[in-house]
C-alpha positions in Angstrom: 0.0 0.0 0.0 1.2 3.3 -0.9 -0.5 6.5 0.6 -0.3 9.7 -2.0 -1.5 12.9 -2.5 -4.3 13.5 -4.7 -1.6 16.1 -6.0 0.4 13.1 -7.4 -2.1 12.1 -9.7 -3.0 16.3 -10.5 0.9 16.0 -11.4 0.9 12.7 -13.5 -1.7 14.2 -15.1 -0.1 17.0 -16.7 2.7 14.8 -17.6 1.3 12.9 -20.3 0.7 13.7 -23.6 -2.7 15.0 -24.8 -4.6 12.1 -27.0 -8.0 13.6 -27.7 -6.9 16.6 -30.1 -5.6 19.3 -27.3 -7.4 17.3 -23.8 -6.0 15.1 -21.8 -8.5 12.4 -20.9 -8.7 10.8 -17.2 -10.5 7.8 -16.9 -12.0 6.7 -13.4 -13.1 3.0 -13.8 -13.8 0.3 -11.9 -16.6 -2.3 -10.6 -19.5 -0.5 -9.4 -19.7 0.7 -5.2 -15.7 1.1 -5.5 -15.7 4.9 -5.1 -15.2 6.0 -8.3 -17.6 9.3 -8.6 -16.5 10.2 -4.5 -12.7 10.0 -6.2 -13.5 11.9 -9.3 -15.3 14.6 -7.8 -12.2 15.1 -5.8 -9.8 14.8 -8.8 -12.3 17.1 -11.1 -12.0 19.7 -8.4 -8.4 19.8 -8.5 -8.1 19.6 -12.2 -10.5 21.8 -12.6 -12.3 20.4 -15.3 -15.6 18.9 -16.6 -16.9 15.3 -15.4 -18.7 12.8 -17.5 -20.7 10.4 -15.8 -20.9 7.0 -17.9 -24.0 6.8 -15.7 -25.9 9.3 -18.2 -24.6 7.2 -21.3 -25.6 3.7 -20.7 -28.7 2.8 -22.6 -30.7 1.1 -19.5 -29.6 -1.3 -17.5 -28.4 -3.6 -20.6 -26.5 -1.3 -22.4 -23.0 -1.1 -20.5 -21.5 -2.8 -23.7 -22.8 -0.1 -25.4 -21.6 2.6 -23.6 -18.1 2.9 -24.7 -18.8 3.2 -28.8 -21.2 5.8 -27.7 -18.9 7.9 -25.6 -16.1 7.6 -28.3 -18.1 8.0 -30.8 -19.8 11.3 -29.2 -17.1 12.7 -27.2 -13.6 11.3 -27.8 -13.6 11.2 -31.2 -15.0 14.5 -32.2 -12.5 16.0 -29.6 -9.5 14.4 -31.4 -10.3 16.2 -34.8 -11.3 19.2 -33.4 -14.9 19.0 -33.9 -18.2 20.0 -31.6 -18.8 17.3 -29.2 -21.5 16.2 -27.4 -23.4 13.5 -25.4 -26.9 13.2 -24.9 -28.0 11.9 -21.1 -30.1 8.7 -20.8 -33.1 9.3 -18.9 -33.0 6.6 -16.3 -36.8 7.4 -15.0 -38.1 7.2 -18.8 -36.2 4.9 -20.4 -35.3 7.4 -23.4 -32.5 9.7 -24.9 -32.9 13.4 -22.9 -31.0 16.3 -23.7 -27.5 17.0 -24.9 -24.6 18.4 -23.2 -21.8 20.0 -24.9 -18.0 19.0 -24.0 -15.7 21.6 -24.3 -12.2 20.9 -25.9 -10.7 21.9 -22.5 -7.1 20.7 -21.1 -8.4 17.9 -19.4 -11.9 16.0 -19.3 -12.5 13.4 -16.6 -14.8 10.5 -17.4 -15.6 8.2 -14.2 -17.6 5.1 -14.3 -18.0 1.6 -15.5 -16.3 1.4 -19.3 -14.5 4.4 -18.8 -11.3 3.1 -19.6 -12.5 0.4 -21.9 -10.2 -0.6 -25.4 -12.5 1.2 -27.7 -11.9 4.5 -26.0 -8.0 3.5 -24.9 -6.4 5.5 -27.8 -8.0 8.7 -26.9 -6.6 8.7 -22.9 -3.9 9.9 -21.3 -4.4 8.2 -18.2 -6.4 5.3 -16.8 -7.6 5.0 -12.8 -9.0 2.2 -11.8 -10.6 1.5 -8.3 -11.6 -1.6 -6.4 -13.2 -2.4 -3.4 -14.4 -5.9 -2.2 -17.6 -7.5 -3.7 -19.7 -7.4 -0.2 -18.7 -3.5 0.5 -19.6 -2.6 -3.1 -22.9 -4.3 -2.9 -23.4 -2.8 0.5 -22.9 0.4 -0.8 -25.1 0.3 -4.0 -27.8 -1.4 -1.8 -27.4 2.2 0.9 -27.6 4.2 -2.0 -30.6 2.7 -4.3 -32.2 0.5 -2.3 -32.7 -3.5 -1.6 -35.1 -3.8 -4.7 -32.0 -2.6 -7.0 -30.7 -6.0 -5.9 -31.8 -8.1 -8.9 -30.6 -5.1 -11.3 -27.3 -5.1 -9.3 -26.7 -8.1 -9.8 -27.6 -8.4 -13.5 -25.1 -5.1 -14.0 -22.2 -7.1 -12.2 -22.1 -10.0 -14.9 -21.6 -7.5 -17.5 -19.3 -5.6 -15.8 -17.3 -8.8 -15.1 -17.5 -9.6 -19.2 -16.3 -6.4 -20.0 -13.2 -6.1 -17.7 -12.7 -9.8 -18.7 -12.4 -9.0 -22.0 -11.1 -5.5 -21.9 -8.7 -6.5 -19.3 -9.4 -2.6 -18.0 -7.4 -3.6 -14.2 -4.2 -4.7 -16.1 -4.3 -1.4 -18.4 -4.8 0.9 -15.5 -1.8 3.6 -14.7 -2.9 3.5 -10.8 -4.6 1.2 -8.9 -6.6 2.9 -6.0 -7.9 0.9 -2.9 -11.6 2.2 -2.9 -11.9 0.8 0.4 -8.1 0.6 2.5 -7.4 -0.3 5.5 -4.4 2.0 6.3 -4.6 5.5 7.8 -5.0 8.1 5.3 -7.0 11.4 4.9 -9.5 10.5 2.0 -9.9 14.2 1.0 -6.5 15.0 -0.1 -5.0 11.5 0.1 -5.0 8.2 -2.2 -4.4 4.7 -1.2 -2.4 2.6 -4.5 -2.1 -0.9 -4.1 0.5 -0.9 -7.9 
């Protein structure tokens, strides 16, 4: 285990290469309950930049697969050729496309959630983050935050989260490895637990 500053990862940050036309992209992935929005809101406020949820982009709960071709497709490819770029939120309470949100070809973008980091969008980041927490703390958190009949729906979204890191091998790939739920002494608001 090896406590940081969040300012280490401000400063690895700046240190790579832009790969998305002038933005550097940060990806926050990682199994869902790991910590991944608490960490990104921290990380977004010190890099001052915008924050896209994958949350708004999945298509339901059956569309993580999806997710990915339509963020690159939306965001991280317009941004590399220097063109508009947008994404339009999934409306979780109506099942249906919502509005549109424009992204900004800033110096950095954070994206945080699930598929984040994934291969198809790989090309276009300059650094990958991925937290993890243990399976009976995640579910205990998603089950605090949405409720015991989200069970069945949790459980459903863990297989294909499974499939896609499987596949992806997203964990491997990552450029930190954050403990989403440590056991050593460390101030969560300015601090980061890596385990590699």
């Amino acid at each position: 285990m090896d406590v940081q500053p969040l300012s280490h990862v401000v400063d690895l940050v700046a240190s790579r290469p832009a790969r998305a036309g002038d933005t550097r992209v940060v990806a926050v992935d990682g199994p869902s309950g790991s910590g991944k929005t608490t960490l990104a809101r921290r990380l977004a406020h010190l890099l001052d930049c915008q924050t896209i949820h994958m949350d708004d982009l999945y298509p339901g709960w059956d569309g993580l697969a999806e997710a990915p071709g339509l963020l690159v497709d939306q965001v991280l490819h317009p941004l590399s050729q220097a063109e508009p770029a947008s994404y339009r939120r999934w409306d979780w309470h109506a099942h249906q496309w919502a509005e549109s949100h424009p992204v900004a070809p800033e110096p950095v973008l954070l994206i945080e959630g699930v598929g984040s980091a994934a291969l198809r969008c790989a090309p276009y980041l300059s650094l990958i983050v991925w937290i993890e927490a243990p399976r009976e703390e995640r579910m205990r958190r998603g089950l605090e935050r949405d409720g015991e009949t989200y069970r069945p729906h949790w459980e459903r979204w863990a297989r294909q989260e499974q499939e896609l890191f499987a596949a992806d091998h997203t964990r491997e790939r990552a450029d930190l490895v954050v403990d989403g739920f440590p056991s050593v002494a460390h101030d969560p608001d300015t601090q980061v637990v890596l385990t590699s």
